[in-house]
Each structure stands twice: as structure tokens, then as C-alpha cells.
C-alpha positions in Angstrom: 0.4 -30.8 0.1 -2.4 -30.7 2.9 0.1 -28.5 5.5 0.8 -26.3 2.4 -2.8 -25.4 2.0 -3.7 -25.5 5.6 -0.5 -23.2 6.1 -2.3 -20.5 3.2 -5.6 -21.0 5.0 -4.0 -19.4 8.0 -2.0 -16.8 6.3 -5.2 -15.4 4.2 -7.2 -15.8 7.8 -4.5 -13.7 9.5 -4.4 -11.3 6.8 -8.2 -11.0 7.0 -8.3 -10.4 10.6 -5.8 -7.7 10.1 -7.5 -5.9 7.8 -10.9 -5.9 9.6 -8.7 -5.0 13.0 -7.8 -1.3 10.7 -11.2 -0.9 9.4 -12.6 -1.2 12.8 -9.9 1.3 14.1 -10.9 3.8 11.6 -14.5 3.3 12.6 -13.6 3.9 16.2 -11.2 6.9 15.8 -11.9 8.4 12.3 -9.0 10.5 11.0 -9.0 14.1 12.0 -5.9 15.4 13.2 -4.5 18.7 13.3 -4.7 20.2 10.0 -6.8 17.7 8.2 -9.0 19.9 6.8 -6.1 21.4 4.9 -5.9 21.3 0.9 -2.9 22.9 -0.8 -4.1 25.4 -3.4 -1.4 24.0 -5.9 0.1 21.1 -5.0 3.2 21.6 -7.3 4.2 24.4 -5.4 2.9 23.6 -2.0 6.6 24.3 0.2 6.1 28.1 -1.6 1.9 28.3 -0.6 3.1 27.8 3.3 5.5 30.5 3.4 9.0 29.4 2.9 10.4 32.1 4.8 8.7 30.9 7.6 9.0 27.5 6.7 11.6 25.5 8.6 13.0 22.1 7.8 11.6 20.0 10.8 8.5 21.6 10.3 7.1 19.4 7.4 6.0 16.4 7.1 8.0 15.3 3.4 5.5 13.2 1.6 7.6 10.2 -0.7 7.2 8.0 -2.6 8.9 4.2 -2.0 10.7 2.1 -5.0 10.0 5.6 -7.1 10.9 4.8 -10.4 9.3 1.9 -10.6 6.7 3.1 -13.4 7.8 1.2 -16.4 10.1 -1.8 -14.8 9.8 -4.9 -16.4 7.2 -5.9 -19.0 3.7 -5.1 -18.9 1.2 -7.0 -17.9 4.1 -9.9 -17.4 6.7 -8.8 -15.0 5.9 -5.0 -14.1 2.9 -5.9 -11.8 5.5 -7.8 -9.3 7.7 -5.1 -8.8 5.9 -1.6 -10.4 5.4 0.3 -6.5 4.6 3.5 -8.4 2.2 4.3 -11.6 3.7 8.1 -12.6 6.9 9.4 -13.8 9.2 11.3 -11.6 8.2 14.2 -12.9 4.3 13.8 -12.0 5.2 12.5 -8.7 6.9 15.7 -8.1 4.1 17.8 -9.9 1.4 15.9 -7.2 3.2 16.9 -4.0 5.6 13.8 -3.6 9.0 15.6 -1.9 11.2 12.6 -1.4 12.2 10.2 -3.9 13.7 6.3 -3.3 15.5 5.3 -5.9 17.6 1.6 -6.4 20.0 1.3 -8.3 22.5 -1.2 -10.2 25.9 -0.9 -11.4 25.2 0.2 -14.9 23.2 3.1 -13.7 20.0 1.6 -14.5 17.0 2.1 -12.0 16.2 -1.5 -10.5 14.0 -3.4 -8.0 15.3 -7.0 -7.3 16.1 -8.4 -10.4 14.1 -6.2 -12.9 15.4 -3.3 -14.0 13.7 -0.2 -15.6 15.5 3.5 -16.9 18.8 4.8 -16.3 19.2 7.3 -13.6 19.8 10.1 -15.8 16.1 10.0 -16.7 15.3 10.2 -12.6 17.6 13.5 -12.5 16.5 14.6 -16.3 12.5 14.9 -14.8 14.5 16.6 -11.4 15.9 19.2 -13.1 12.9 19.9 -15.5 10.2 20.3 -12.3 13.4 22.2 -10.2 13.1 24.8 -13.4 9.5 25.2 -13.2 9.5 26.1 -9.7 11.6 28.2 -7.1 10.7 27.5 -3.8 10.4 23.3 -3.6 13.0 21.2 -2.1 13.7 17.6 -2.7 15.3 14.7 -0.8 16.7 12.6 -3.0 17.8 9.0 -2.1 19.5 7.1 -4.1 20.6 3.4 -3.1 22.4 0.6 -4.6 19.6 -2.2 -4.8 20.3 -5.5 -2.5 22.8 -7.7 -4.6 24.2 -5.7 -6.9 27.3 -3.5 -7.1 27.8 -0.1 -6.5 27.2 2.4 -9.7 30.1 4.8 -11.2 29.9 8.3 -9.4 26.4 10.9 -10.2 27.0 14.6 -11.7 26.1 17.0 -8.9 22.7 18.1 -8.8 20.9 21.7 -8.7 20.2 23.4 -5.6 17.0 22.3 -4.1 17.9 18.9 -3.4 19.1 16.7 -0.5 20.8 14.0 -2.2 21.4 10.9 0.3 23.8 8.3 -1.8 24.0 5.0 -0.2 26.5 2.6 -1.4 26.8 -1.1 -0.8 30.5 -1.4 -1.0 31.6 2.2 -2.6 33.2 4.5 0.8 30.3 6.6 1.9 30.2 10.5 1.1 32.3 12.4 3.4 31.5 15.5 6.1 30.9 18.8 3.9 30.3 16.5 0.3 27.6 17.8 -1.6 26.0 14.2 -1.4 24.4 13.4 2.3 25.8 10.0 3.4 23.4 7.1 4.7 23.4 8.2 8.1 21.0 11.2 7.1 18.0 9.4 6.4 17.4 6.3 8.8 13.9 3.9 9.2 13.0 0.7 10.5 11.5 -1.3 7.4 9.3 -4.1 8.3 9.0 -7.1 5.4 5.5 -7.9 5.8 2.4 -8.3 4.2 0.6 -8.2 7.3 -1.1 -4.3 7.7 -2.0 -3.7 10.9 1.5 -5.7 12.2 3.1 -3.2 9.9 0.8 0.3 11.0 1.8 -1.2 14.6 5.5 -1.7 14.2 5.5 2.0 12.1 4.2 3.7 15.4 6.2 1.5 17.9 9.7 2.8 16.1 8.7 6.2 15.5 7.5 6.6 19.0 11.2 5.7 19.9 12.6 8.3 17.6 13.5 11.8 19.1 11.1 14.9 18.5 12.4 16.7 15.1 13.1 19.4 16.8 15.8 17.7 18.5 16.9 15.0 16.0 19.7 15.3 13.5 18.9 13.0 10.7 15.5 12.3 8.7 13.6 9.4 9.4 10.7 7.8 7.5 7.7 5.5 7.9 6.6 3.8 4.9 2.4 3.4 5.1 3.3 0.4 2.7 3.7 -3.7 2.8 5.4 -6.1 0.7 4.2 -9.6 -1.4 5.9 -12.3 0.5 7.1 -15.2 -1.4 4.9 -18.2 0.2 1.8 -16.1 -0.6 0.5 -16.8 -3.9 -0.9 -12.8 -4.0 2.4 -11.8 -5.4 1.8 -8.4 -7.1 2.6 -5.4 -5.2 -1.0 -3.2 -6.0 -3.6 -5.4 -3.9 -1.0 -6.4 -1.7 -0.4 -2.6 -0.7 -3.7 -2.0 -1.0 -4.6 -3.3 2.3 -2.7 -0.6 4.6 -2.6 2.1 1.5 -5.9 4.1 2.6 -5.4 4.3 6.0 -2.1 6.9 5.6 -5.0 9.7 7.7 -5.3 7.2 10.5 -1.8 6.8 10.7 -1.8 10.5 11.3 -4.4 10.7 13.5 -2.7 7.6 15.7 0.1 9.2 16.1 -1.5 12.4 17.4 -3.8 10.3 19.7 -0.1 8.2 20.9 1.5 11.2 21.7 4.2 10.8 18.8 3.3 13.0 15.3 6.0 15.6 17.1 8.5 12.4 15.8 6.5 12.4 12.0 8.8 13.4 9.3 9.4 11.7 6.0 5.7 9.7 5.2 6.3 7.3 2.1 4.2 5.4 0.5 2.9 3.3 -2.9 1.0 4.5 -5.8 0.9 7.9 -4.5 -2.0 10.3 -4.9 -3.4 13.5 -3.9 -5.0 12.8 -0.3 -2.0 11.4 1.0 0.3 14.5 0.0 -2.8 16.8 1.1 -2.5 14.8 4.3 1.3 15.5 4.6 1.0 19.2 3.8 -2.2 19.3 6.1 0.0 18.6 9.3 2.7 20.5 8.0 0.4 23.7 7.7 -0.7 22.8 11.1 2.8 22.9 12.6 3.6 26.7 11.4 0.5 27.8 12.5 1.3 26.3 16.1 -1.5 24.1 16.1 0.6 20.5 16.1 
């Protein structure tokens, strides 16, 4: 019992320090980088405000969203808090900027994360579809997984134009050169199971700064500005666990600037999303076609 407490002692100690050690590196650096200043005039149709003709692929910075559909898993107040990584339907992700979607799957098609389960997928395409018909110019990457544990789903309808649809299989063969779905090789990151934020802001800009410009590169690769409950900390649910790296997505930005790597920045995911961190996204992004990042 005594090494058990002294072993949380520690842990909330360490997570302390860490969380002063971010504070104080925003207080040092602050968080302007090359188009901070930046605020999309309509967030729902932000890819169409910068131009798309213009407007190339490894240009922007793709704000996402991580465990997506994760708005109405489990039972309220009970379960959801555990696993809920996201507060707003698909739909009003996509209305507030988000541009990548992570979706986990089981293999009755309903939307999962671990053990709880939440929607089918058809609702995840259903809100798609409806924001894709409200707009002409937005594109989406779509990711859709089979959650750890489970078995593979029966095959998805194709979807509209617009979308980059990565499917990722457990055991299912993986989609083939020239398949309208983008196999798992397409969108690669380095995802670090902590709850530690600045270990996880650290390892985020170690692995990206090994990552080839997107100029050059030939898949997409993502940082998640998140962190993750661990099971021998007793703060199990994911908001104030998330909470301690989630404000500091503009010093991320401004690091990477500063550590010679934002040329490598591409998909930025992260919990609970809201407007400053897809204004963030589309500030870079704006920066890039006006040559000034």
C-alpha cells in the first residue's frame, strides 16, 4: 500500500513538473509564428477562402480531430467521460474547420474506442455527405481503422469526391494501387501512450523533425497535440487528462518554426477541437501560399 501511494506521489509530481516545464516555455517563446495573426473569414469553407486554385496539397496544414466520433460513446456521465475525445458531431467538426477525421471501428460497423462503442459508421459518412453538399471546394481525409482487438468490418460504399479515404484493416488484405480507398501506408505517425505533456510535445517534435519536408514526402503524416489516461493513474477521464498539453497546439507551431522543422508540419490532430486550433492550422497554411513559411 505505502509504495502504491508513494509511486502516485511521484507520478502527480512528474506530471506537475511537466506542466510548469510548457507553461514556462510559452512564457519564454510566446506563440507567434508565421501566419498567426491569421483568422479564416468562414471556417466552413476555409480550403475555398485561400484560393484553391492556388492551393496545393502539401501546402496545408489539415487540422483533425483524434478518436472523432467519440461524441456520444458510452453512457453519460458513467462511461462516456473515459473514452468521449470529442464533444461535436461529425458534422460540426467539419462545419468548425476540422479536415481529417479518425474513426475506429468494430466488426459490426459500429464506431468504437476500446471496449465502448457508440454509432454506426453510416452516421460518420451520413454527416460527410451532408457538409460535402453544402460546400464545393473542401476536401477531407478520412481515416477509418479497425479498433485494437476487434475484427475487421464488412466492406464501406464508396464515398463522394472530396475525400481521401485511408482504410486500415487489422486482418482484412489492405486496399490495392489505384483502389478508390488509400491503404495504411498513406497516412503514417509515431503515437506516444502518455500522459506526460511535455514528454509527449518533446517526442511530437523529435519524430516530425525526422520526417522529410512535404514537399518531398509521399504519404501524410500527423502529430497529435494530445495525451492519454494511463491505467495506474487514478485521473482516468480523457478531458483534464488532455487538458494539460491541449492549449499549447500555437507553441507547438511556433517550436517547430524556431527547430527548423514546421516545413515537415502536415496533419495537426487533436481533442475537443475548437476554433483557435483550426485558426492556427489555416494560419500557417495561409502563410505557406503567400511564401511566408
Amino acid at each position: 500500500m505505502g509504495s502504491q501511494v508513494s509511486k502516485q506521489v511521484k507520478r502527480r509530481k512528474a506530471i506537475s513538473t511537466e506542466k510548469k516545464s510548457l507553461c514556462d516555455l510559452q512564457g519564454g517563446c510566446g506563440h507567434e509564428f508565421p501566419g498567426s495573426d491569421y483568422r479564416p473569414p468562414d471556417r466552413k469553407n476555409w480550403m475555398s477562402g485561400l484560393n484553391p486554385e492556388k492551393l496545393r496539397v502539401n501546402q496545408i496544414v489539415w487540422p483533425g480531430t483524434h478518436d472523432s466520433a467519440t461524441n456520444k460513446i458510452g453512457f453519460p456521465f458513467v462511461s462516456r467521460p473515459f473514452a468521449q475525445c470529442q464533444s461535436l458531431s461529425i458534422y460540426h467538426q467539419l462545419v468548425r474547420g476540422t479536415r481529417v477525421l479518425d474513426i475506429r471501428v468494430q466488426e459490426d460497423r459500429r464506431v468504437c474506442h476500446g471496449i465502448l462503442v457508440t454509432y454506426s459508421i453510416d452516421t460518420v459518412i451520413k454527416d460527410i455527405k451532408k457538409f460535402l453538399s453544402e460546400t464545393q471546394s473542401e476536401i477531407i481525409i478520412l481515416e477509418i481503422r479497425t479498433e485494437f482487438g476487434h475484427q475487421d468490418p464488412a466492406d464501406f460504399e464508396l464515398l463522394p469526391k472530396r475525400i481521401i479515404c485511408v482504410w486500415k484493416p487489422r486482418n482484412s488484405p489492405h486496399p490495392k494501387p489505384g483502389s478508390p480507398l488509400w491503404s495504411a501506408g498513406y497516412l503514417k505517425d509515431n503515437w506516444i501512450d502518455t500522459d506526460l505533456p511535455s514528454t509527449k510535445f518533446e517526442s511530437n517534435l523529435k519524430h516530425l523533425s525526422e520526417q522529410p519536408p512535404v514537399s518531398s514526402r509521399k504519404f501524410f503524416y500527423r502529430v497529435e497535440n494530445t495525451v492519454t489516461p494511463q491505467a495506474d493513474n487514478p485521473v482516468l477521464c480523457v478531458k483534464p487528462v488532455t487538458g494539460r498539453i491541449h492549449k499549447y497546439a500555437r507553441l507547438f507551431i511556433t517550436q517547430c518554426v524556431s527547430r527548423s522543422c514546421a516545413d515537415r508540419l502536415q496533419i495537426f490532430s487533436t481533442d475537443f477541437i475548437d476554433e483557435d486550433f483550426v485558426d492556427a492550422c489555416v494560419g500557417l497554411t495561409h502563410a505557406r501560399i503567400e511564401g511566408k513559411a
